[in-house]
C-alpha positions in Angstrom: 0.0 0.0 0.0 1.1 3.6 -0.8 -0.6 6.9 0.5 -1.6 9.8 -2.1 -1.3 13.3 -0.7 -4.3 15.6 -2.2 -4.7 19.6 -1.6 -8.0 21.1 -1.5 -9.1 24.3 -0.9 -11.2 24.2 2.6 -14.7 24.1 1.1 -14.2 21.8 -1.5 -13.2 19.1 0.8 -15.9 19.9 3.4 -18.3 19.8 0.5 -16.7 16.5 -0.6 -16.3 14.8 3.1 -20.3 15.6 3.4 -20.9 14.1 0.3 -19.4 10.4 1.2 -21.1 10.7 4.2 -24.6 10.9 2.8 -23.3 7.7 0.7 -21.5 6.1 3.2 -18.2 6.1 2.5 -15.1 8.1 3.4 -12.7 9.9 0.7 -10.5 7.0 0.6 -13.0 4.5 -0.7 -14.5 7.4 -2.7 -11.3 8.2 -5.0 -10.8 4.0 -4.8 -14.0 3.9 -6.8 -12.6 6.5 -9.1 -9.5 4.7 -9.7 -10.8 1.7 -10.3 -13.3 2.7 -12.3 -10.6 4.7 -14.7 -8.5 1.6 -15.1 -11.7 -1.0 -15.6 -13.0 2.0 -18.2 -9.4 3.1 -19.3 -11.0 6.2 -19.4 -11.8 9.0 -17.1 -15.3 7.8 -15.7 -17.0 10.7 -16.0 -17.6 13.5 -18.9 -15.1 16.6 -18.4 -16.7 19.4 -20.0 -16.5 23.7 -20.1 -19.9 24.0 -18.7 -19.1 27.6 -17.5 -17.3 28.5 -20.6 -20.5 30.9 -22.4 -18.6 29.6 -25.6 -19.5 26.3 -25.0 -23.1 26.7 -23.5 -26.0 25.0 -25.8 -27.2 27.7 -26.6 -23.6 29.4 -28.6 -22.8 25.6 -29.9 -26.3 25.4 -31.8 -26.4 28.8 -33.6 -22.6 27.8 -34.3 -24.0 24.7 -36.1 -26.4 26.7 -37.8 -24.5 29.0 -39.1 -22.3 26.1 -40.8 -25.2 24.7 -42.2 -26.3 28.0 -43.6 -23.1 28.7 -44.8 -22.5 25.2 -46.7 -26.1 25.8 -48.0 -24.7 29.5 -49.4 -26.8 31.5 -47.0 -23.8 34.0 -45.9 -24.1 37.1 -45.2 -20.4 39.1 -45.9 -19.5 42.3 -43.9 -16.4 44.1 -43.9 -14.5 44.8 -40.8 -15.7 48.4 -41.4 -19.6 47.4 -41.3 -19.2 45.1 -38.6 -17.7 48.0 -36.5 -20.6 50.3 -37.2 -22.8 47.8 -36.2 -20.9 47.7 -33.2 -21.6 51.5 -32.6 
């Protein structure tokens, strides 16, 4: 056996320890789940994601989409730097 030394910030790991206590468990046995997990998965068990990133929101990533669509259907609109700038104003 080996010990692991983690850092967390105080209320991240308050948050966390009350968390495996409403499951039942402690933080060792909850990153041994996550380990083991990884290496029965190979993967990182869970999806990692930019949630908080406005660029990656559902909202941006769908008008994205439909501008490529419009765009490979010929539907583009084409402004100068100049016209997008008095837009802007």
């Amino acid at each position: 056996m080996v010990t692991v030394s983690l850092r967390f910030d105080n209320e991240t790991k308050r948050n966390l320890d009350q968390m495996c206590d409403e499951m039942g468990m402690n933080l060792t046995t909850f990153f041994m789940i996550y380990a083991r997990a990884a290496l029965r998965e190979r993967r990182i068990p869970f999806e990692v994601r930019a949630d908080n990133d406005a660029f990656y929101s559902k909202e941006n990533l769908a008008a994205i989409a439909k501008s490529a669509t419009e765009a490979r259907s010929g539907k583009v609109i084409e402004k100068s730097l100049a016209d997008l700038e008095a837009m802007e104003k």
